[in-house]
C-alpha positions in Angstrom: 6.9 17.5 2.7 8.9 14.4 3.5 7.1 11.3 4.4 8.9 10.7 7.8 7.3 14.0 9.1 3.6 12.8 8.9 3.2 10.6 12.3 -0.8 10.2 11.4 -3.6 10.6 8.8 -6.5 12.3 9.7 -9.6 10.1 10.2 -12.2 9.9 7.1 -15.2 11.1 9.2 -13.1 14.3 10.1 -13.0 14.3 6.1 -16.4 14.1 5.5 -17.4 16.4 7.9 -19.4 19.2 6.7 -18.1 21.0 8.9 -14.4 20.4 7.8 -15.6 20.7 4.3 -16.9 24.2 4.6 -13.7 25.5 6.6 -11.5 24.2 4.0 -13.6 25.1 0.8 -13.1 28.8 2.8 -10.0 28.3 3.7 -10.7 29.3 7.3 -7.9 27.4 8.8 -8.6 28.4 12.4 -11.1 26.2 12.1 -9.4 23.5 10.5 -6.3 24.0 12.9 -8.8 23.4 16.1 -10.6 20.5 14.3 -7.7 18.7 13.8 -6.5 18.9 17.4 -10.0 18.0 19.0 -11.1 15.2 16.1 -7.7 13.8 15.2 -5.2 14.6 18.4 -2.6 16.8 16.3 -1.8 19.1 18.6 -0.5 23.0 17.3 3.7 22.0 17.8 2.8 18.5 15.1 0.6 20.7 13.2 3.5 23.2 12.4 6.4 20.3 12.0 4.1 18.7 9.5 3.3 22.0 7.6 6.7 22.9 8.2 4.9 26.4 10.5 6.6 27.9 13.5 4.6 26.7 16.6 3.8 30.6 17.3 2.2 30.7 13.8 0.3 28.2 14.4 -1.1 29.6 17.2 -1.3 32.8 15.8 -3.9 31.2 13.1 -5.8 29.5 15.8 -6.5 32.5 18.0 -7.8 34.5 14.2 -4.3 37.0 14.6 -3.5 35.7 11.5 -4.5 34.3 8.1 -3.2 31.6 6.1 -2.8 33.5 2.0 0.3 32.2 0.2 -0.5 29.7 -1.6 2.9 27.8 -1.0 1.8 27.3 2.0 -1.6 26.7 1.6 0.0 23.8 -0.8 2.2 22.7 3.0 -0.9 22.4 5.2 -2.7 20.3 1.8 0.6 18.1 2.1 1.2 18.0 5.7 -2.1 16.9 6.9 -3.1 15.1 3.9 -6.4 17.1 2.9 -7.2 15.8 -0.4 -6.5 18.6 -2.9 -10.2 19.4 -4.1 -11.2 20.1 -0.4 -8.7 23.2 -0.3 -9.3 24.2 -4.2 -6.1 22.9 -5.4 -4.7 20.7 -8.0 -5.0 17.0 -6.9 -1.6 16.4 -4.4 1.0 14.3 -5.8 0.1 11.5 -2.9 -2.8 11.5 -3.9 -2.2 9.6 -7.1 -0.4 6.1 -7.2 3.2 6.2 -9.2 1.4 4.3 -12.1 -1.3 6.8 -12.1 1.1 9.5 -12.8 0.6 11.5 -15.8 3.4 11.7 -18.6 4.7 15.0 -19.5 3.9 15.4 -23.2 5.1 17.2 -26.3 2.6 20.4 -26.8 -0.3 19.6 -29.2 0.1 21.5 -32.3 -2.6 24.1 -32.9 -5.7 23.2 -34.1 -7.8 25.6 -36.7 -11.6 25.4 -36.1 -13.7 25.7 -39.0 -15.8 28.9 -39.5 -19.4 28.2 -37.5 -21.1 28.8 -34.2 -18.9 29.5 -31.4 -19.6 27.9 -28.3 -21.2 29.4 -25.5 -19.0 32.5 -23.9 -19.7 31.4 -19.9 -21.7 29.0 -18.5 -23.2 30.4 -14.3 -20.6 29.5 -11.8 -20.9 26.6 -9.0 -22.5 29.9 -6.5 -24.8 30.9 -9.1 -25.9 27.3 -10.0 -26.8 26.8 -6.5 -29.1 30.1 -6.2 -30.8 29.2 -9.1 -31.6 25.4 -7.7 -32.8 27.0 -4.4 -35.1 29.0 -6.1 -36.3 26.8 -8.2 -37.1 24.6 -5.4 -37.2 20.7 -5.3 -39.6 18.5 -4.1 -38.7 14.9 -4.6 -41.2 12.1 -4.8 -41.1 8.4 -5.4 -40.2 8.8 -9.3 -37.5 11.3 -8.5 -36.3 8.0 -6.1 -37.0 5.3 -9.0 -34.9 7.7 -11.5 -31.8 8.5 -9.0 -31.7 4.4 -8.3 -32.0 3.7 -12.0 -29.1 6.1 -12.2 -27.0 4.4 -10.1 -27.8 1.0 -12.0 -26.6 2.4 -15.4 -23.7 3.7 -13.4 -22.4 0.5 -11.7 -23.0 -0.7 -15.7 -20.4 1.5 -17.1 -18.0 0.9 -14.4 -17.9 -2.9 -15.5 -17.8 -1.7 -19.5 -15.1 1.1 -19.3 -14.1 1.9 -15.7 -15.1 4.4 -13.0 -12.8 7.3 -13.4 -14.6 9.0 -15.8 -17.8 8.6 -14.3 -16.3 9.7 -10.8 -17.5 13.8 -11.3 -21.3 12.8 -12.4 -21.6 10.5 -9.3 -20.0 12.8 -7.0 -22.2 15.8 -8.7 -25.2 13.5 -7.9 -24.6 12.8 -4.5 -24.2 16.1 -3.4 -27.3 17.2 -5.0 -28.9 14.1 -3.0 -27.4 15.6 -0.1 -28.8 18.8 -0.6 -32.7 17.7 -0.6 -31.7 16.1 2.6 -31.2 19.4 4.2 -35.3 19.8 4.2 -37.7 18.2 5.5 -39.9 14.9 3.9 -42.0 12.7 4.2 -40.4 9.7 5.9 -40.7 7.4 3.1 -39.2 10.0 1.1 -36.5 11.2 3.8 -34.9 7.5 4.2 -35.2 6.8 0.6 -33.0 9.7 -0.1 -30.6 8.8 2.4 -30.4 4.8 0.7 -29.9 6.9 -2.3 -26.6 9.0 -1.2 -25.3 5.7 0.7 -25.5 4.3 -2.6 -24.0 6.9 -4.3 -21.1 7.5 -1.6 -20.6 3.3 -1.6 -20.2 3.7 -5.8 -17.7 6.9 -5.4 -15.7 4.8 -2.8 -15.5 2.0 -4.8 -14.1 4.2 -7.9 -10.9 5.1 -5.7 -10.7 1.1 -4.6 -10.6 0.6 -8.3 -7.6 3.2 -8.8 -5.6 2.0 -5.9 -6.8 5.3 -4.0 -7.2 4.1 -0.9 -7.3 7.0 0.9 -10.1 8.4 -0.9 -12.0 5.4 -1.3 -12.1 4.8 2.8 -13.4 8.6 2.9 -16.3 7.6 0.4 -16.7 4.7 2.4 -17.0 5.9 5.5 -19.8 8.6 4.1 -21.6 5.8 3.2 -21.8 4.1 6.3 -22.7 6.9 8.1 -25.7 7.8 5.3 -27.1 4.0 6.4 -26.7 4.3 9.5 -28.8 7.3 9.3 -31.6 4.9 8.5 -30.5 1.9 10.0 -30.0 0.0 6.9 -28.5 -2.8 8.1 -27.5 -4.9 5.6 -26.3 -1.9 3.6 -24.1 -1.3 6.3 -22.7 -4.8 6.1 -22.0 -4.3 2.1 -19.8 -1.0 2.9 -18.2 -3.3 5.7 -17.9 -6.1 3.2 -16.1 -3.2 0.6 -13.8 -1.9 3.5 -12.9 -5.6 4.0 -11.8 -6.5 0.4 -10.1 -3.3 0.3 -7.9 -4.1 3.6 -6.6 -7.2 2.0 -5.5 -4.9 -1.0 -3.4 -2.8 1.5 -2.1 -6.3 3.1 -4.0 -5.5 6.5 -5.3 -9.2 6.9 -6.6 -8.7 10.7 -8.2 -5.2 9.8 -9.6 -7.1 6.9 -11.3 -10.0 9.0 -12.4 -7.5 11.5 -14.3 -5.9 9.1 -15.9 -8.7 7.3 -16.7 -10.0 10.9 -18.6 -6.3 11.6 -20.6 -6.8 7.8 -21.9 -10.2 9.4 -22.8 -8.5 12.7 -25.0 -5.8 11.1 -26.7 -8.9 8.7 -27.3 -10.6 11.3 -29.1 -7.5 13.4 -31.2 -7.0 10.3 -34.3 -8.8 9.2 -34.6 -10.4 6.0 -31.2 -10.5 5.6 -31.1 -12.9 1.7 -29.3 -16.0 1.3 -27.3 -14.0 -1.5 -26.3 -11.4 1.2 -24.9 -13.7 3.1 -23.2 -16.2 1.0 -21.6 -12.8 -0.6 -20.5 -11.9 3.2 -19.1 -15.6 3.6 -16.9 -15.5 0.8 -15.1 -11.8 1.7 -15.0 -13.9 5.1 -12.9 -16.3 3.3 -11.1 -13.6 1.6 -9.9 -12.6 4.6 -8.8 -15.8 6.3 -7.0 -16.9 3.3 -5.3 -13.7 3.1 -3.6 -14.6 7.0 -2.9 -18.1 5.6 -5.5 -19.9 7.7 -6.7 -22.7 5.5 -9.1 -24.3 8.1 -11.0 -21.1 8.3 -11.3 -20.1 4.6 -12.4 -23.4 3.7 -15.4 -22.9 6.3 -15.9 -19.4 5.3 -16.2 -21.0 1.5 -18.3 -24.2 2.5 -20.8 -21.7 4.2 -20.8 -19.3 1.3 -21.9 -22.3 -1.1 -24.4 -23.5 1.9 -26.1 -19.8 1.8 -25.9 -19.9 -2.0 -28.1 -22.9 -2.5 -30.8 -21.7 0.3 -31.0 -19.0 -3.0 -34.9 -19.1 -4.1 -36.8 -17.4 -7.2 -38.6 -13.6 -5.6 -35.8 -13.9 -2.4 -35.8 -9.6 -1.9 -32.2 -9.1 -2.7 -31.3 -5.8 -2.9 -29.8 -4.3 -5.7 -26.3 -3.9 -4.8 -25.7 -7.5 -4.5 -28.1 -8.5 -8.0 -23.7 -9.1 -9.2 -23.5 -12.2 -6.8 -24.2 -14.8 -9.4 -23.3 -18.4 -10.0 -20.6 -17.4 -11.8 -19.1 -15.0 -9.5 -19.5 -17.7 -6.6 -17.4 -20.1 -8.7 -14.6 -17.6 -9.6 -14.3 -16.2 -5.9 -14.0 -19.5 -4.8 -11.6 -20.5 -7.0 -9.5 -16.9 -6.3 -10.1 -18.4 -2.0 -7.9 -21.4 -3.5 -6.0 -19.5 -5.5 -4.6 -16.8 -2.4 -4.1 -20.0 -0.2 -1.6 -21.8 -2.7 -4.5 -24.6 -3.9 -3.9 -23.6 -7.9 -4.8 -27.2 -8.5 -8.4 -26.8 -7.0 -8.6 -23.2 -8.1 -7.4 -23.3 -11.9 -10.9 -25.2 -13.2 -12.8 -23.5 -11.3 -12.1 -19.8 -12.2 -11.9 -21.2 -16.0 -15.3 -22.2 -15.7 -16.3 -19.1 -14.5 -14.7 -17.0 -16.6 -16.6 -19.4 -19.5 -19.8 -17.5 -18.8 -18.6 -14.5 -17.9 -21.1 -11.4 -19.0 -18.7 -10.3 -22.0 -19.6 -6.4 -21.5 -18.2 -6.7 -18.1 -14.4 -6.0 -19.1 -12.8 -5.3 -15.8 -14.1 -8.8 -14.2 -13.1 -10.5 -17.2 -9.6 -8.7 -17.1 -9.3 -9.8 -13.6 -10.6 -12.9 -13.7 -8.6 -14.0 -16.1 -5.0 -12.5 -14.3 -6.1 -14.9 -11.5 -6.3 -18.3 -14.1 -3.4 -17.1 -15.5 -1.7 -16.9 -11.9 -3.0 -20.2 -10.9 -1.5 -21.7 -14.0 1.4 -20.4 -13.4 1.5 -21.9 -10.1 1.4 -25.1 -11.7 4.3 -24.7 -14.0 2.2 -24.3 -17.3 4.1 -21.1 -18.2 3.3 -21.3 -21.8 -0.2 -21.9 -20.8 -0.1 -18.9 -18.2 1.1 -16.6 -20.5 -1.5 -17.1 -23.3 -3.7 -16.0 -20.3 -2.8 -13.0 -19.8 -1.8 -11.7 -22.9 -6.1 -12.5 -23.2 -6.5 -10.9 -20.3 -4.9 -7.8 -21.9 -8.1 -7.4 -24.3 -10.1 -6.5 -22.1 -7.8 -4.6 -19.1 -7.3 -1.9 -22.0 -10.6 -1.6 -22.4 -10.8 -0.3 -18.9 -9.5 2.1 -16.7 -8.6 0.4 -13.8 -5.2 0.5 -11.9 -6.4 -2.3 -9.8 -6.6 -4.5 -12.7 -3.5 -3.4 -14.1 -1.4 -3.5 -11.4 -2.0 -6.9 -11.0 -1.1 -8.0 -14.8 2.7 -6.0 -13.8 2.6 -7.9 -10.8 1.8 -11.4 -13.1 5.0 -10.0 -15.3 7.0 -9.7 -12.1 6.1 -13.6 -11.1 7.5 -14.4 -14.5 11.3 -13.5 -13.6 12.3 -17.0 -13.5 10.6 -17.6 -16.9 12.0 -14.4 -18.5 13.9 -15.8 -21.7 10.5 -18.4 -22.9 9.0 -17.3 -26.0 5.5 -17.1 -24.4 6.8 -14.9 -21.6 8.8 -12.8 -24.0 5.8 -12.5 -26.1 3.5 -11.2 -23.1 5.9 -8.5 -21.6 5.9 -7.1 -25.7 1.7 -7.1 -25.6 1.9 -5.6 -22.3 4.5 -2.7 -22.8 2.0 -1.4 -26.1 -1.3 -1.9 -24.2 0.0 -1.0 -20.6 2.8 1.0 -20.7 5.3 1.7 -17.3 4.4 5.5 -15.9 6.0 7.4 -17.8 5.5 5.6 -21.2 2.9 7.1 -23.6 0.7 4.5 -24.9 0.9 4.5 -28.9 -2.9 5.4 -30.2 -3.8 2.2 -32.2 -4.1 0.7 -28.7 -6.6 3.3 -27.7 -8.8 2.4 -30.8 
């Protein structure tokens, strides 16, 4: 499907609409032919240019004279309306996944001879059958099943720092639909709202594993979920920590206003709430200045930063800080502020201070160390210590292959691509070498003593 015939996306609550989900896990595209038109404005004549469908077909399908089997262009519909690939049963689309994402065809493994033992089991119930058996069974949550579902999520959030989110992507997403499940019942209220905290959470965590693979598409889906799980419950400030999310990620897709906009929404909904925490805010303050430096207005990042540092300080031992923003340290403060500086040109201010940081940075957090160091190693460059700047991110390399994130290594290619002018100095030649073995261009296969 060429890009130039897809005028418009379809919105991420239409995606997480249970009612969209079940009409394309059935494939009942009647339904998600009229869906479209009344929840996203693509009328029957766009439907069919984008899915490359005669008009009358289209109608045809809409008025149930005829079904939708071939799979070719079941693939057409996947690709014209951009329905994520899972949501139809099929493959994960092409779009789906960023150029350096892409998988390199390899050679065929040779066969490998088991040893003579136990063979593993011959089936395993099916997704229908698991779901009989869970129903009968019956659930009936209480505040343990919420402590062990939130301590979950905690040793979740600490392997994304260690090794990445992608492979923990299918447990979370297995968990938060079974959370949504029990929400189909009836509890207590205590019980009821702390289930719906619990799935925000877990749609928030999902989100933010797409972020991480430069997915945005997905990610904003996830996010979107989880705002709508808080709202549920009018969880305020959790609503201003999706916002916050949705913010950071709009500067990642170079949408400075959107970016603000949002940030400026995540303020809104802390200030509506009571009790919102010093940390909260400061946190807010800073994506703030995120987003002002990211439209090049100096005046109002460094407001945004001065009143992230004045919230910081109002910080007191037993302040209820939720969870989710227990990752807003000292450290963290410094090294945002210094990355504020950094995205407005001010390497001079912004160098020491993301050094410091990245000083006392939690060593088992890999990504934050592989990311905080590409930013000192950008701000050096900045300042015309190339040798110095290099030496930084060949460092920074320990740890970015430690961890799957795209976001982080995307920006150590971009850093490469800021060293054109420097191309032929030792130090740079010496970086693109460490960074073709550890994080090779699509395509390349990585050699196995970097995997070890």
């Amino acid at each position: 499907m060429p890009v130039s015939r897809r005028t418009k996306e379809l919105p991420a609550s239409l995606l997480t609409d249970p009612e969209m989900i079940d009409a394309c896990r059935v494939r009942d595209f009647a339904k998600v032919f009229r869906l479209v038109k009344a929840r996203a404005g693509i009328y029957p004549s766009m439907i069919g240019r984008q899915c490359e469908l005669t008009p009358s077909r289209v109608g045809e399908v809409i008025a149930g004279q005829r079904q939708l089997l071939h799979m070719d262009v079941i693939e057409r519909i996947a690709d014209g309306l951009r329905i994520p690939g899972h949501m139809l049963g099929l493959a994960r689309r092409e779009w789906e996944t960023p150029v350096a994402l892409a998988v390199a065809e390899c050679e065929p493994p040779e066969p490998v001879h088991l040893p003579a033992g136990p063979r593993p089991l011959a089936a395993l119930p099916g997704v229908e059958v698991d779901s009989i058996l869970a129903l009968a069974a019956g659930t009936n949550p209480s505040p343990s099943t919420l402590q062990a579902l939130r301590s979950s999520i905690e040793d979740y959030w600490r392997r994304d720092d260690e090794h990445g989110g992608e492979t923990l992507r299918p447990a979370v997403v297995g968990q938060l639909r079974y959370v949504e499940g029990l929400l189909k019942d009836r509890r207590p209220t205590q019980i009821q709202h702390g289930l719906y905290g619990v799935a925000a959470e877990l749609a928030r965590l999902t989100g933010w594993t797409y972020f991480d693979a430069r997915q945005y598409h997905q990610a904003r889906a996830y996010f979107s979920e989880a705002l709508q799980l808080a709202r549920a419950i009018d969880d305020h400030p959790f609503m201003a920590n999706v916002l916050a999310c949705m913010s950071l990620q709009a500067t990642y897709q170079d949408k400075p206003a959107d970016a603000l906009g949002l940030v400026s929404a995540a303020q809104d909904q802390a200030r509506a709430a009571t009790g919102t925490t010093p940390r909260v805010r400061s946190m807010l303050a800073m994506r703030e200045a995120f987003a002002h430096a990211a439209l090049g207005d100096k005046r109002a990042a460094h407001t945004a930063i001065s009143e992230a540092h004045s919230q910081f300080e109002r910080i007191r031992p037993g302040d209820p800080d939720p969870a989710w923003v227990a990752y807003f340290d000292e450290p963290k403060l410094i090294v945002d502020t210094g990355i504020a500086h950094g995205r407005l040109g001010e390497a001079a201010i912004a160098e020491p201070l993301i050094a410091d940081a990245l000083e006392r940075e939690d060593q088992s957090n890999q990504r934050g160390r592989a990311f905080h160091a590409f930013w000192l190693a950008r701000t050096q460059l900045q300042r015309g210590k190339v040798d110095q700047a290099c030496h930084t991110a060949t460092q920074a390399l320990v740890p970015a292959s430690a961890v799957t994130s795209e976001r982080v290594a995307g920006h150590l290619r971009e850093f490469y691509e800021q060293l054109a002018p420097h191309r032929e100095v030792p130090a740079a030649v010496a970086f693109e070498a460490r960074l073709r073995e550890v994080l090779p261009a699509p395509g390349q296969r990585t050699p196995s003593s970097i995997r070890t």
